[in-house]
N, C-alpha and C positions, 0 to 999 in steps of 0.2 A: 340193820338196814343201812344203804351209802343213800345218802342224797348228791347228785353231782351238782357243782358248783356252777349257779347260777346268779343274775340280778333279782334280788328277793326285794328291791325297791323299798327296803326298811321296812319289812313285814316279817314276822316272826316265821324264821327256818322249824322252827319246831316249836309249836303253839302250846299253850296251856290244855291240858286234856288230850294231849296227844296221842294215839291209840297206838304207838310201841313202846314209849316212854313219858306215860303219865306224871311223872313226877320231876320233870325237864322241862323248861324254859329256854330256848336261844333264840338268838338275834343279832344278825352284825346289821349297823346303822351307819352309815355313810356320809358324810358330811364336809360342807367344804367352808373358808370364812366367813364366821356374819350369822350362817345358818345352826336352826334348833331342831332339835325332837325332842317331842315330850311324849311318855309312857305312863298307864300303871296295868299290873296283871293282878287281879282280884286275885286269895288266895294261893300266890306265888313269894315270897322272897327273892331279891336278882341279885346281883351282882355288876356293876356297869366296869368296864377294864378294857381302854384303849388299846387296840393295838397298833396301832402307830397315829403320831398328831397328837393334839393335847386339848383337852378342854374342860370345860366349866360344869359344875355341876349342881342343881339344886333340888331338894327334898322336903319338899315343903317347913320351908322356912330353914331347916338345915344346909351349907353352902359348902363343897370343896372346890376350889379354883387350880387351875394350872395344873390339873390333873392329865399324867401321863407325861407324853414329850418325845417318842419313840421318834424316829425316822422313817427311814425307807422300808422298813421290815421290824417282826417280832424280834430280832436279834440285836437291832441297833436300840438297847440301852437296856432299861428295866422296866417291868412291868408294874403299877400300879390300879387301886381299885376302890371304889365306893361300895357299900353295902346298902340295900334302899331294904326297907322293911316291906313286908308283902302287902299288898298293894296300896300301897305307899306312889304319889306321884311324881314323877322326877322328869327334871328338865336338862337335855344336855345340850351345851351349848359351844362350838366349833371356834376356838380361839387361835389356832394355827391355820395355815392355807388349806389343809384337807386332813380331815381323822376318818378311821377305821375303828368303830368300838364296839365288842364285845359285848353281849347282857346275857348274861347266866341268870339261869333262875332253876328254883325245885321247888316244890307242891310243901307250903306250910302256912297254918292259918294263925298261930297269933304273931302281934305286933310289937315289933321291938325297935330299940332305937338305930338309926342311920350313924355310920363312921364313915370315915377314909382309911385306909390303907396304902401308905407310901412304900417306898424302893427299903428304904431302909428298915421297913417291919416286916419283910417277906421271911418265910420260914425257907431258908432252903438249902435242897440235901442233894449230894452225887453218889451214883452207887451204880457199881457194876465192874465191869473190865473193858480192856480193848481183847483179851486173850477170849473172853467167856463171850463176845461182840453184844456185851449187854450196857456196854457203861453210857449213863443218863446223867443227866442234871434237871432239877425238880425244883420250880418256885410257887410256892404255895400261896394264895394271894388272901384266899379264905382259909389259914389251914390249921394247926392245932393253937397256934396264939391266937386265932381270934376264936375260940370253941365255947367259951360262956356267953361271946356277943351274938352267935347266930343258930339257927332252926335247924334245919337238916339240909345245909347247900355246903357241900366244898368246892370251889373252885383253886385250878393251878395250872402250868404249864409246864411241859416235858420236851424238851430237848435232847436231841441225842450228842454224845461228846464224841469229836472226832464225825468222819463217814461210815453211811452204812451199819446194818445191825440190827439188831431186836428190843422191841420195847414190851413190858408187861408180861417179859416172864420171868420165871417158871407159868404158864399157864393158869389161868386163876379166872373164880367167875364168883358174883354176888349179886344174885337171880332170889334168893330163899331167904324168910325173916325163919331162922334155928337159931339160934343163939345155945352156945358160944362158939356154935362153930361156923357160922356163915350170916350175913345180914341182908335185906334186898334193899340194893341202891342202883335206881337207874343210871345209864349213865351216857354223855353226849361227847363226841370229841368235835373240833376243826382240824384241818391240818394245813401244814405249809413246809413248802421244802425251800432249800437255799443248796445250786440258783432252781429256779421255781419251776424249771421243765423238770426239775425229779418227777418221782413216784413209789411209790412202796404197794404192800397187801394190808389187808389187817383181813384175819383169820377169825370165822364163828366155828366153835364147836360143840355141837349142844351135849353130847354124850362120851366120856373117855372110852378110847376104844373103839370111835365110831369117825366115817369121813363126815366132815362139817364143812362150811362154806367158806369161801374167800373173797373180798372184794378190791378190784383195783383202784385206791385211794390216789389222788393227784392234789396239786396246790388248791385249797379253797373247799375241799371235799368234806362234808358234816358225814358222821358215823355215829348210829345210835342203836345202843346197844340193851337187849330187853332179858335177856337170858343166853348162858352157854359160857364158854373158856373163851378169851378173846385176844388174844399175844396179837403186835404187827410187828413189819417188819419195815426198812427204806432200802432202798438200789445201793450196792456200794458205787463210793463217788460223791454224793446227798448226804443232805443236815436235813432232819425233818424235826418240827415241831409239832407238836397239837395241843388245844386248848381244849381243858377238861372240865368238865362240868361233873360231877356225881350228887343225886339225891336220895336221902332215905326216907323208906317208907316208916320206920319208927323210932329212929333213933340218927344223929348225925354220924358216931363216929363206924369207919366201915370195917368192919370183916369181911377178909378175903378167903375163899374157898379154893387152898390151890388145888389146881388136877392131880390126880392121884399118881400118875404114870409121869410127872415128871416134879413130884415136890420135895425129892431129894434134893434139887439143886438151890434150894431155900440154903443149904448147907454147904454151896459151893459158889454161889456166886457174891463176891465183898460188899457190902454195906446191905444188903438185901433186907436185911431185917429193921434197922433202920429207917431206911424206906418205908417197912408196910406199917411201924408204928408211928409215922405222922401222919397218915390218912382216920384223923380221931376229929 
């Protein structure tokens, strides 16, 4: 499903109990100096991660400050992130002239303790080609370092390197809890292109073999994905980011189901595998 990018007035883009992706939590919160939001989501764990601007954070009695710092865009700097325990209340508080932040969240009921996550603990990996037009960069903000501290929420963000290209394949979907061959984790994107009049697709395909859908994704665009093969792509010309959210339904770390018709390239495209073992 696309949501187009609208003023969601700091109201949950994708609410708790969502009926595409129950087990997703988003929200971008907008904020300018001076000014607060405060949240909690009963039976959610979030993820709070500025995307651009910097601010203050508190977790009931827990504190990170000076969190974030970005600029004008997701690209000017690094990304940083707080982990709030599920429904855990937190305050965020706008320390710079204007923030943009992020709140991830996935469907898990016990309570664990709140961290920060700085620039410098980010997990992160590049993988792909300019030849294969798959080569990415990947910073993991929940990602396998922090996997004894958290529930079933990965958050991270994908970058394309260079213009132009494909993200998320070979083709791949994790709709089904089979174990060992596939796990179900819903999963939510954003996206952002640089400069911001890009645009790209991102491809559903619910069956190999069979035509699936397409949507036309633009800057600010949420995509939430409930089942099917899901590759996108951006215009050449365009940098596209999106910010990822994936939750499971019984276990955090994910298995991926690649599509059958194109998972030889598991074995041709460089650092690929790489890749699909940090999403644990």
């Amino acid at each position: 499903m696309h949501i187009a990018p609208y003023d969601n007035q700091n109201n949950p883009i994708v609410d708790a109990g969502d009926a595409t992706v129950p087990l997703n939590y988003f929200n971008i919160v907008k904020l300018t100096a001076g000014q607060a939001f405060e949240y909690q989501v009963p039976g959610y764990e979030t993820c709070i991660v500025p995307a651009t601007g910097a601010v203050d954070v508190e977790i009931e009695g827990f504190k990170a400050d000076a969190l974030g710092g970005r600029g004008v865009d997701v690209w000017d700097g690094e990304p940083e992130g707080v982990y709030v325990p599920s429904g855990a209340k937190a305050t965020i508080s706008c320390t710079s002239n204007a923030a943009e932040i992020f709140i991830a969240g996935a469907k898990f009921d016990d309570v664990l303790e709140p961290f920060a996550v700085r620039s410098d603990e980010l997990d992160l990996v590049q993988y792909g080609s300019d030849d294969t037009k798959t080569h990415r960069k990947i910073k993991h903000i929940l990602g396998q370092k922090q996997h004894g501290k958290v529930g079933r929420l990965l958050v991270s963000e994908l970058f394309t390197v260079g213009q132009g290209g494909w993200s998320g394949f070979p083709s791949h979907k994790h709709d089904t809890d089979r174990l060992p061959d596939e796990t179900r984790h819903d999963e939510t994107y954003n996206f952002r292109f640089r400069p911001n009049h890009g645009s790209g697709v991102q491809m559903l395909q619910r069956e190999d073999g069979k035509a699936g859908d397409a949507y036309h994704i633009v800057d600010g665009s949420t995509i939430c994905l409930d089942n099917g093969y899901h590759p996108c792509c951006v215009l050449p010309g365009y940098e596209m980011y999106y910010f990822t959210i994936l939750g499971g339904l019984s276990q955090r770390s994910l298995v991926q189901y690649f599509q059958p018709s194109h998972a030889y390239q598991i074995e041709t495209i460089p650092g690929i595998k790489d890749m699909i073992a940090k999403f644990k």
